[in-house]
N, C-alpha and C positions, 0 to 999 in steps of 0.2 A: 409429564412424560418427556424423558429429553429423546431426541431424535438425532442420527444421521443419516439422512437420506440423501441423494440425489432427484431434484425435481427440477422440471421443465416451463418456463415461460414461451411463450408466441408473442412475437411484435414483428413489426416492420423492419427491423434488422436483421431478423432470422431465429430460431430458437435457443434462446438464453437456458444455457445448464446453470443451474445452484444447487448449493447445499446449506444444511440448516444445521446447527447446533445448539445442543442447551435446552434449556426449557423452552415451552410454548410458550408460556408468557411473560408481560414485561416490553419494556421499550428494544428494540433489535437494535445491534449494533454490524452496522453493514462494512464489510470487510471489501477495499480496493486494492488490488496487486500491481509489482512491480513490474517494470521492464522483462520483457522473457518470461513472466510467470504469469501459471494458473490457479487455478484454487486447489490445486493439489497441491502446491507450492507453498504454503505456510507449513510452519512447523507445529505438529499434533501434539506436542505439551501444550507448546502457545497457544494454541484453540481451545485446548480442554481448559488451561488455565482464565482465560476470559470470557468461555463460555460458562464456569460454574454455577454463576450468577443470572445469567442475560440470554436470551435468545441471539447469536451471532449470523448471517447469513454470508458467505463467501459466494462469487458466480464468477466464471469465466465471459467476459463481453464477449461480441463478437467475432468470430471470426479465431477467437482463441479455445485450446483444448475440446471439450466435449460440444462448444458453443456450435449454429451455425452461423452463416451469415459472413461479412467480410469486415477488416479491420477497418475502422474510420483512420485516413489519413490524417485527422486533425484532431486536437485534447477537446473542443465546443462538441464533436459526437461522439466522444466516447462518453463524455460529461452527460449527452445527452442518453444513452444508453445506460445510464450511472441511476439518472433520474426515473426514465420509464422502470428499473427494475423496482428499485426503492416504491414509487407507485405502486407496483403490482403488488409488492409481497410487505410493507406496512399497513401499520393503520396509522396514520396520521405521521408526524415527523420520527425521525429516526436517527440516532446517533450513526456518524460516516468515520470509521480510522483507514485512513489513506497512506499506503508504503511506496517510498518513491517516485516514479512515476504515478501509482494511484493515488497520492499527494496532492501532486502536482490538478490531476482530474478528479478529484475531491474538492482544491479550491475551485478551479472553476463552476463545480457543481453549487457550492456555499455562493455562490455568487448568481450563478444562472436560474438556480431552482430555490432562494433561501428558504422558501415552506417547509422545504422537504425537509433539512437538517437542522436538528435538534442542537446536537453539542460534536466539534470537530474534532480529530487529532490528525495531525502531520508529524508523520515519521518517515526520517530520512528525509527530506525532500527540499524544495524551494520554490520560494514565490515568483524565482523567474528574475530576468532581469537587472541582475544583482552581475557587474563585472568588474569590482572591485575586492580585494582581501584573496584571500587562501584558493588557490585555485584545484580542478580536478588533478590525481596524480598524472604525467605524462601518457602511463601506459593505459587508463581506462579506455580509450576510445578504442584498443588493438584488441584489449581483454574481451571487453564486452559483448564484439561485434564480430565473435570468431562463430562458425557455424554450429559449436558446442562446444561446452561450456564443461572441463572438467571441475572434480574439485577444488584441484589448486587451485585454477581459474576463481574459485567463492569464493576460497580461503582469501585470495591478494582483496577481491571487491567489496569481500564485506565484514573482513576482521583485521584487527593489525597482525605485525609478524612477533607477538610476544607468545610464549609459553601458554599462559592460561587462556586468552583469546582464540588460540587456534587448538585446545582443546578443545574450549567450548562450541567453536566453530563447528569441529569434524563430528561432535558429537551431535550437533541438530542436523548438518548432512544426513548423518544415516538414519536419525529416527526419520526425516524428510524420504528418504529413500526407499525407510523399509515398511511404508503404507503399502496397502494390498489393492490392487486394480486403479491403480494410479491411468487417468488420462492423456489422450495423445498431447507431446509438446506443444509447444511452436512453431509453425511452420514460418518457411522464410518468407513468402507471401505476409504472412501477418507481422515479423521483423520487420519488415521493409517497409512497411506500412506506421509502424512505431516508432522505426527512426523519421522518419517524414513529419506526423506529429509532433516529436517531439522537436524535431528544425526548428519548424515554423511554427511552432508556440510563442507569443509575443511576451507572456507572461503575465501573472497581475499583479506586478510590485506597487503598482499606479492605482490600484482599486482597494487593495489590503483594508485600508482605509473602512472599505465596504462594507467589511465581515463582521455586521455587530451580533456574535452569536461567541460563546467561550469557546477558546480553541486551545487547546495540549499541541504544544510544539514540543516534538522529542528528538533525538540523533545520539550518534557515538561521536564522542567528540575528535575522533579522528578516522572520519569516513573522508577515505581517499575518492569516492563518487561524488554526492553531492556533499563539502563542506561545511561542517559545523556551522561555521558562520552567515553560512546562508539562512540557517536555523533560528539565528540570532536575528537577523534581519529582519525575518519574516515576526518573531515574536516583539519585535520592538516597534513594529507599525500597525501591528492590527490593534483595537482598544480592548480589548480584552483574553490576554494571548499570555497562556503560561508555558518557561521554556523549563527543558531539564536535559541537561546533556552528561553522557555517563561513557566515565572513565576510562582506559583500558578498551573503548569498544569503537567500532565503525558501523556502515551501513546495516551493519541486520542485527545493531545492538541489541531490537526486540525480540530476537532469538537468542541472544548472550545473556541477558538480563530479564528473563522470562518472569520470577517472581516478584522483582522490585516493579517491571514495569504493567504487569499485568495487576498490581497493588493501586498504583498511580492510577492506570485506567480507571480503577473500580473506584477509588476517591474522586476521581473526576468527573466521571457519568453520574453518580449520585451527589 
């Protein structure tokens, strides 16, 4: 039976909201969001398209959307929040695709908890550390950090300015948009809390090394947030780390390239 429901965890951080997709059974593939976003926040093709196969679980940590509880100032408790859930709602290891920021608290999970995680993907994201090569575009840090966040706003962060990309772009906007009882945002309490983490993040470009588990490194190769080549970086130090960078596309490639890369997934999980 596939299901989408909203359900509730208790822990020590406060009440964790999630949602399930796809069938009941099978290995789950647990879903980490980005900067600003909730689990209402991926795009509902992308879901159904990865869920067809696999049980998917998406949750807002805490302190974010339906969640309660307060944002951890640092990626080691969000990580740690990453792990209690994965606990609660597998049975044994669980495949983790991590966007962005949930990337970024996906490696540290791969590293903190490795029981937990089965097979990784990092999308969009970086291992940190990295302050050489292709830098963020000038304006991210003004975009990103504005109190809301129009479309254009997504359009600059996470697509380029050609034709086709920024159809595709405006086109997972609205399906994103036109879900029904969509969750409260982000508050700036939990922003403020996300930029702090993500400060002082030391990174783990120094432990990469660590992650003997297969990991899918993916990006648009011209994502003016986190660079391409950060991508590269991270897939050329771990020991077994496949990269794929796709064309034409930036930060929410896996919303541009919804069928090729939801294909990829599925070869790669199995």
């Amino acid at each position: 039976m596939e299901t989408e429901m909203i359900d509730y965890i208790n822990g020590p951080e406060g009440r964790i909201a999630l949602r399930r997709d796809g069938p009941d059974t099978g290995i789950p593939l647990v879903l980490l969001q980005r900067f600003r976003g909730t689990m209402d926040d991926w795009d509902p093709e992308f879901i159904a398209a990865i869920a067809a196969e696999r049980p998917v679980i998406r949750f807002d940590s805490a302190g974010i959307g339906r969640s309660g509880g307060r944002v951890p100032d640092d990626i080691s408790g969000m990580a740690r929040i990453a792990s209690r859930v994965l606990q609660t709602v597998t049975m044994g290891a669980a495949d983790v695709l991590g966007w962005s920021l949930g990337g970024v608290v996906a490696q540290q999970l791969a590293l903190d908890a490795p029981q937990l995680v089965r097979r990784l993907i990092i999308a969009g994201s970086s291992p940190g550390g990295i302050t050489d090569g292709p830098q963020p575009h000038p304006r991210v840090p003004k975009v990103m950090t504005r109190g809301v966040n129009d479309a254009p706003d997504f359009l600059f962060l996470f697509y380029p300015e050609t034709e086709s990309a920024v159809a595709l772009g405006n086109a997972s906007l609205a399906r994103i948009a036109a879900q029904p009882e969509m969750g409260p945002p982000v508050t700036a309490e939990a922003f403020m809390a996300q930029v702090k983490a993500i400060s002082s993040w030391p990174g783990v470009l120094h432990r990469v090394r660590e992650l003997h588990l297969p990991i899918l490194v993916a990006n648009g190769a011209h994502d003016v947030m986190l660079p391409a080549y950060r991508s590269f970086v991270l897939s050329q130090q771990a020991p077994d780390a496949k990269l794929i960078l796709y064309p034409d596309a930036g930060h929410a490639f896996l919303f541009q390239h919804i069928e090729d890369f939801s294909l990829q997934i599925d070869l790669f999980l199995s």
